[in-house]
FITI-851328 format. One line per 5 residues: number of its first residue (from 1); for each residue x, y, z of C-alpha. Coordinates in pm, 1 decimal. Layout:
NUM> X:Y:Z ~ ...
END
This chain:
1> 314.8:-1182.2:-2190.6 ~ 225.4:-825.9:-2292.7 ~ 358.7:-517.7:-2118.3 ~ 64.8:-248.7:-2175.4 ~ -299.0:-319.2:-2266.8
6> -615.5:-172.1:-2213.5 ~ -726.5:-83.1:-1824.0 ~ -903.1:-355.6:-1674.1 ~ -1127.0:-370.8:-1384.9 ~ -988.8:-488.3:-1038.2
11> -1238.0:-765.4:-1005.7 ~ -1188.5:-894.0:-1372.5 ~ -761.3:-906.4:-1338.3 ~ -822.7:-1085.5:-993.8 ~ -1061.8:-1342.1:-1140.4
16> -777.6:-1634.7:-1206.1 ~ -756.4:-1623.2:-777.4 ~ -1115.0:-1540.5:-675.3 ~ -1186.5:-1924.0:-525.8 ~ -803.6:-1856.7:-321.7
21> -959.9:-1507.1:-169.8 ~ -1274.2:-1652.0:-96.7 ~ -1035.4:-1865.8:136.3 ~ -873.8:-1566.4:226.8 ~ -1198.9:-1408.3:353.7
26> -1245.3:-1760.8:532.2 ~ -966.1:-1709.4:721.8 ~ -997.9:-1317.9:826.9 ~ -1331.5:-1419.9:964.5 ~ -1186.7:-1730.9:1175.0
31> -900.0:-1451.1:1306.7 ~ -1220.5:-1260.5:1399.9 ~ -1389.9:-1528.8:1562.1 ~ -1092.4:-1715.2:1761.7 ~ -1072.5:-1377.8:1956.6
36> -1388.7:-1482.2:2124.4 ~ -1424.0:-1163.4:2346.1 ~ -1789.4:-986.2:2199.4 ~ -1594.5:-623.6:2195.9 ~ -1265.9:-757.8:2022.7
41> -1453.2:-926.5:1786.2 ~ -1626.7:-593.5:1709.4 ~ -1340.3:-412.4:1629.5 ~ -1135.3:-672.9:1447.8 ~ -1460.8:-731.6:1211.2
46> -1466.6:-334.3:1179.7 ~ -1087.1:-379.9:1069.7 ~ -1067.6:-726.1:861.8 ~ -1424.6:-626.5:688.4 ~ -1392.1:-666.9:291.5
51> -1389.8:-351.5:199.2 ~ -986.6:-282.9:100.0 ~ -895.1:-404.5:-244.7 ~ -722.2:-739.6:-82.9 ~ -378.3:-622.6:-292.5
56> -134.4:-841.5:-91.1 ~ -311.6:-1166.2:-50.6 ~ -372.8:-1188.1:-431.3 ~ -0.6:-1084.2:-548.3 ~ 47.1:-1373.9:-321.0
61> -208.0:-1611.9:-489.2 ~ -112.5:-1527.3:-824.0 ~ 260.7:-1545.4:-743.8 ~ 148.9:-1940.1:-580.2 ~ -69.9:-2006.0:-896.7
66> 239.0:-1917.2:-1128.9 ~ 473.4:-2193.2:-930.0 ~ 190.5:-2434.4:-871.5 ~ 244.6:-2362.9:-458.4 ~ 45.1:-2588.1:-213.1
71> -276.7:-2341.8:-229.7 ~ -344.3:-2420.4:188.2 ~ -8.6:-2257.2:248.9 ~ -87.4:-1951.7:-11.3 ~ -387.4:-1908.8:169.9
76> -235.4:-1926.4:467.6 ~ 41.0:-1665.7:357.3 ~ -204.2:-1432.1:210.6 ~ -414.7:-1374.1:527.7 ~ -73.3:-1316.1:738.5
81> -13.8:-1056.0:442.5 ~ -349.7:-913.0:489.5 ~ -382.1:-910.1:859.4 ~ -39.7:-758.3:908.3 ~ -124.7:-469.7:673.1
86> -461.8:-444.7:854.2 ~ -296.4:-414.0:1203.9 ~ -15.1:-130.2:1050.0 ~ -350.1:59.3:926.3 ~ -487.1:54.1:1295.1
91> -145.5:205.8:1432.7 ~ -146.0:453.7:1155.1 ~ -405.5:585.2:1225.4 ~ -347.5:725.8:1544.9 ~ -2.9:847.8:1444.3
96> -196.4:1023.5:1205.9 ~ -463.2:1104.8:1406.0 ~ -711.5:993.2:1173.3 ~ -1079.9:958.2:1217.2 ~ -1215.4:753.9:955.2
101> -1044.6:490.8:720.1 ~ -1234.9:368.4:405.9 ~ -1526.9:566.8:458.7 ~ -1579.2:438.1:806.2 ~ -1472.5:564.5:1152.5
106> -1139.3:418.5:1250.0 ~ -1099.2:245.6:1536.8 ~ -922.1:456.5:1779.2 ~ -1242.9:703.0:1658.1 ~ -1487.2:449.5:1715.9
111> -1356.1:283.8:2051.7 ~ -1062.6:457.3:2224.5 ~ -693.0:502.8:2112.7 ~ -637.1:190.1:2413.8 ~ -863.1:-19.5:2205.5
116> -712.2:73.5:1862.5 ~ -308.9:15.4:2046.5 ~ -448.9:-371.2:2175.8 ~ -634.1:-469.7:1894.3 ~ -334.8:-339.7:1622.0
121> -96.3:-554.3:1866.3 ~ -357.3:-844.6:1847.0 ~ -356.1:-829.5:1495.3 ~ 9.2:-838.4:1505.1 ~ -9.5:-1192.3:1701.5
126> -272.7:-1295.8:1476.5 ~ -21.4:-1221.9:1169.5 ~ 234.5:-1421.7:1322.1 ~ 50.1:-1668.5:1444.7 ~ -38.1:-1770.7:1061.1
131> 329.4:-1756.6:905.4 ~ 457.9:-1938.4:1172.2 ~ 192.3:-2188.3:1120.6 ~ 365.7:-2268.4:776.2 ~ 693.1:-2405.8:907.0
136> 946.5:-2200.0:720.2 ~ 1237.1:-1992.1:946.3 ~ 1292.2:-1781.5:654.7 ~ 929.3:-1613.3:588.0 ~ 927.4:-1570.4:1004.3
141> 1235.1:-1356.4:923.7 ~ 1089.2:-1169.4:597.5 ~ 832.3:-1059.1:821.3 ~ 1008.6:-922.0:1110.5 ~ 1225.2:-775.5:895.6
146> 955.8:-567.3:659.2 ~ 772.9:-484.0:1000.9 ~ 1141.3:-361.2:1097.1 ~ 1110.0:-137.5:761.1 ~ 782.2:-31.5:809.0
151> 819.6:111.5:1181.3 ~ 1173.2:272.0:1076.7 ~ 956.2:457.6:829.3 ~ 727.1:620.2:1113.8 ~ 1066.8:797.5:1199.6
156> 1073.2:943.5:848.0 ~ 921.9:1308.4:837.3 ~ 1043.3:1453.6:445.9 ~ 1089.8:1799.4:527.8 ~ 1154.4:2124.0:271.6
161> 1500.4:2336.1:369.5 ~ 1576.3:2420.1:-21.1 ~ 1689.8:2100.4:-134.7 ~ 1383.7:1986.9:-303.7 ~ 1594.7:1664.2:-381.0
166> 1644.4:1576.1:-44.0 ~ 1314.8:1616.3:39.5 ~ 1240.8:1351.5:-261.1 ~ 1443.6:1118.2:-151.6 ~ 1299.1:1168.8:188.9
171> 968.6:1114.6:43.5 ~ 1065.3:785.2:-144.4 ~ 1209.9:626.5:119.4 ~ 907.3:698.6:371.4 ~ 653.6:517.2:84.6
176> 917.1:265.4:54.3 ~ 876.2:161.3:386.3 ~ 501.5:268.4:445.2 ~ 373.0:68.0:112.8 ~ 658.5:-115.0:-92.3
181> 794.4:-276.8:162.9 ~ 482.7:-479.4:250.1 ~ 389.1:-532.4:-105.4 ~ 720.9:-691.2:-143.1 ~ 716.2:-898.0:137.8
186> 428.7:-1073.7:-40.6 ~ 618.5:-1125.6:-342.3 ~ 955.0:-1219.7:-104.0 ~ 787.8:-1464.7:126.1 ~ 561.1:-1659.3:-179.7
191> 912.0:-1721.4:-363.9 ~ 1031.9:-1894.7:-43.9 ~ 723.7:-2139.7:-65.8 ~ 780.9:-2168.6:-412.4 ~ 1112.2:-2258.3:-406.4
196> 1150.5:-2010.9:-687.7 ~ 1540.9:-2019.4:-835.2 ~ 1742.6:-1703.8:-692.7 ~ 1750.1:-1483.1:-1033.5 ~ 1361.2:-1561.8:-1020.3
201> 1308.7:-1479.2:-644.3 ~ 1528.0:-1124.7:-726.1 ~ 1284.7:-1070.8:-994.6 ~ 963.8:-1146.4:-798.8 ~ 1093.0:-873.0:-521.6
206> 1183.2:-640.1:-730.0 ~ 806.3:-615.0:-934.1 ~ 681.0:-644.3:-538.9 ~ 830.6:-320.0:-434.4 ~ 810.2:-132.3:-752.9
211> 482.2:-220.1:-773.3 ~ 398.1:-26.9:-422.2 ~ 574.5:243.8:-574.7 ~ 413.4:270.5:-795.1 ~ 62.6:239.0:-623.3
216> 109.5:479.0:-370.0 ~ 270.4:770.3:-557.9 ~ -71.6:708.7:-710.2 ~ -264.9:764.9:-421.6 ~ -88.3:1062.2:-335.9
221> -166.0:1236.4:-700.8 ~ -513.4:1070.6:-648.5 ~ -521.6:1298.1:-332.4 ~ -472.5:1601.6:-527.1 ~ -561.3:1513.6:-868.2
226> -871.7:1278.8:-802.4 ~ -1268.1:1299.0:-739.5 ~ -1416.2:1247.1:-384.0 ~ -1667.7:1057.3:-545.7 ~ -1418.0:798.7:-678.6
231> -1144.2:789.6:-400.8 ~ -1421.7:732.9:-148.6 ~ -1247.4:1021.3:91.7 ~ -1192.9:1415.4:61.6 ~ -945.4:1539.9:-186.8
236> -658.8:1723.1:-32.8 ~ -619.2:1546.4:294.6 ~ -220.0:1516.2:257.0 ~ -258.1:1909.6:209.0 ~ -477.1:1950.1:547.1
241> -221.7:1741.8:728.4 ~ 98.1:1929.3:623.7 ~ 203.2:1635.8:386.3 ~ 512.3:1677.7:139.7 ~ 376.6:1401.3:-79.9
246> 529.9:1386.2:-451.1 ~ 345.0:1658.9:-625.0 ~ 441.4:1891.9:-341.0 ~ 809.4:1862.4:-401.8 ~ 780.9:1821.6:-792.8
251> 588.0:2188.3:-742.0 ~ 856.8:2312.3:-516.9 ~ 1182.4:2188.7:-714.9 ~ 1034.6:2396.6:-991.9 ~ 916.5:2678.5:-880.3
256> 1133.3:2962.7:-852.4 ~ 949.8:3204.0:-594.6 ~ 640.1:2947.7:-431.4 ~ 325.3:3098.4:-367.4 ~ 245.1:3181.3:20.5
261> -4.8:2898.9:46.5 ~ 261.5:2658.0:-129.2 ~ 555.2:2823.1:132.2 ~ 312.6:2740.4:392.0 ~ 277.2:2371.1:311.3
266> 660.4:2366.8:243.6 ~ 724.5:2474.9:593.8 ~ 521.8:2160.4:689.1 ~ 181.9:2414.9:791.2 ~ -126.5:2231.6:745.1
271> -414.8:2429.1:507.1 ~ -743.5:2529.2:553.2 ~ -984.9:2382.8:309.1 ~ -986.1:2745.7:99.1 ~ -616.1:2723.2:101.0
276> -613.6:2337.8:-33.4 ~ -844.7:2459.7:-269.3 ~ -588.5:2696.5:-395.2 ~ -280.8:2449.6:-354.9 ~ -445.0:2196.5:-589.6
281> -518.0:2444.2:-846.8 ~ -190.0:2564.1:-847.5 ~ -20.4:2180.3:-843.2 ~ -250.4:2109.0:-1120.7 ~ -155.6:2427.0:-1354.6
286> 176.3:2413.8:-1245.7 ~ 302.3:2072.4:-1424.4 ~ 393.4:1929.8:-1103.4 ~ 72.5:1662.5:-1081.6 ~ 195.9:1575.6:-1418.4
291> 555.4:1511.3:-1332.0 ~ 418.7:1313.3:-1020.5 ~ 228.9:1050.3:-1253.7 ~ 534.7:1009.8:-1506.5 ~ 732.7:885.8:-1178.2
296> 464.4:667.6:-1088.2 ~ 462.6:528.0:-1441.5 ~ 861.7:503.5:-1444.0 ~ 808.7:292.4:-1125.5 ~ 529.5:83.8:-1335.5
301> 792.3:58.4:-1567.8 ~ 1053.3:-111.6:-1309.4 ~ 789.3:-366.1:-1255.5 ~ 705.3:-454.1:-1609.4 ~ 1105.8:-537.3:-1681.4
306> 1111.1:-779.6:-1358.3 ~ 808.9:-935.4:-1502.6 ~ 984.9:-1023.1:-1817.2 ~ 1209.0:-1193.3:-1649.7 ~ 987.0:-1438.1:-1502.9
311> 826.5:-1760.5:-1640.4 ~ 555.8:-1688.2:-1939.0 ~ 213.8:-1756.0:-1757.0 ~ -140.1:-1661.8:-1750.3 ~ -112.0:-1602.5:-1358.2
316> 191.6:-1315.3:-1381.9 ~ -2.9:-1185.5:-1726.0 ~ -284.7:-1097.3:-1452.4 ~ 34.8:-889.6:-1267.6 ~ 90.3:-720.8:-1564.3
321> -257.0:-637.3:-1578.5 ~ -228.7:-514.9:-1199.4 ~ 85.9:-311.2:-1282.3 ~ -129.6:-112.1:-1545.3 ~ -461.1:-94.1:-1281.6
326> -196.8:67.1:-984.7 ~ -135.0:382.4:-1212.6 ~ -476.4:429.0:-1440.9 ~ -709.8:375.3:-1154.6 ~ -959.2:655.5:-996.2
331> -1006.3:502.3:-666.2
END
């Protein structure tokens, strides 16, 4: 298995599982249509609708192609994946108060925030309703316990006082459980059905969460570093919000005396678009966007040695090929 090649395109590295998410889609739309009610069925299609890259479901069906896993129960496993992300996206975005998601109004936008809080709990039945439909104790308690993870995260604001180290680690844990976490409970929860050998199963987890790492510290440069055309939403929307994300605090741990705009954002201020203007400028010039894509590439890193420590196959060579996507993408 190589380590580094040539950037591939999403749909090419995911060809090995495209019959096993066509089975995944399959399944979203029977979630959507074993809601029955016309107006819950609206909003679930809105929110199931193929238009996310389907990461988790096909870590999952490559990680059950790799161990030769009963593909019903991979498919089953991948749509819990999927429809548990789906129904975190809902909630998050009225913490965040967000209007649109992927281009398209979100649902607390589109409906009301009461819609949005029923159908993200809906979805959260749904989700359980499909691992517990595969018999195994332990993946019922993988889940709770990343959804555990995941809402502890909600509680993490990174903050700026000085220490622009605390305010990293701050940062890392709040993707950690925001991304990683979920990215490794699709890795976690596919050993189990695999029956994959302990050292195996530590390895599996381990290219699961630096993989999210590595994917989101992505996004974030992608927020400040990216084309609107490409991302398929406005750059500088962490900035707008007030967001320490990791180009933010590589800025501020090297900066001596911060620009105003750049003190405002430390102080957790939200910008005007003129002022995000002038933040990314002065992230880009600065080195700090730099330094924020050699961490996501150390974190690429992590995954590529926990992939060499798994079985040589074609399936985890497509991971490999994922790895290298989650940091050279534009979108």
């Amino acid at each position: 298995m190589t380590d580094r090649g040539p950037p591939r395109d999403l749909a090419e590295i995911l060809a090995p599982v495209q019959m096993g998410q066509a089975r995944v889609e399959a399944e979203l739309d029977r979630c959507v249509a074993d809601s029955q009610l016309p107006m819950l069925q609206s909003v679930l299609a809105s929110v199931l609708g193929g238009s996310g890259k389907r990461l988790r479901p096909a870590i999952a069906l490559l990680i059950g192609q790799a161990y030769r896993v009963d593909p019903e129960e991979v498919v089953l496993l991948a749509t819990g994946t999927e429809v548990l992300h789906s129904a975190t996206l809902v909630h998050d975005d009225i913490v965040d108060e967000a209007d649109s998601r992927r281009g398209q109004p979100s649902v607390h936008a589109a409906w009301s925030t009461k819609v949005a809080v029923l159908a993200g709990d809906y979805l959260f039945a749904s989700a359980a309703d499909l691992v517990a439909r595969l018999n195994r104790p332990k993946i019922v308690r993988q889940f709770a316990d990343t959804i555990h993870v995941m809402s502890r995260s909600e509680f993490v604001f990174p903050s700026f006082n000085g220490d622009s180290e605390a305010t990293r680690r701050q940062y890392l844990e709040k993707i950690g459980g925001k991304t990683a976490a979920l990215i490794a409970l699709a890795c976690d929860a596919t050993a189990v059905l695999a029956d994959a050998p302990d050292d195996e199963a530590r390895a599996l987890h381990d290219l699961g969460w630096s993989l999210g790492m590595a994917f989101q510290v992505t996004d974030d440069v992608l927020d400040v570093a990216g084309v609107s055309h490409e991302t398929g939403k406005p750059v500088g929307g962490d900035l707008r919000a007030g967001l320490l994300t990791l180009p933010v605090v590589e800025y501020l741990k090297g900066a001596a005396a911060p620009s105003p705009v750049m003190t405002r954002l430390a102080d957790g201020e939200g910008l005007s678009d003129a002022e995000v203007e002038e933040a990314i400028e002065t992230l880009r010039v600065s080195g700090a966007v730099d330094a924020a894509r050699a961490a996501a590439e150390a974190f690429a890193d992590q995954a590529r040695a926990a992939l060499r420590q798994l079985p040589s196959d074609p399936a985890f060579d497509a991971l490999a090929d994922l790895v290298t996507y989650a940091t050279d993408r534009h979108s």
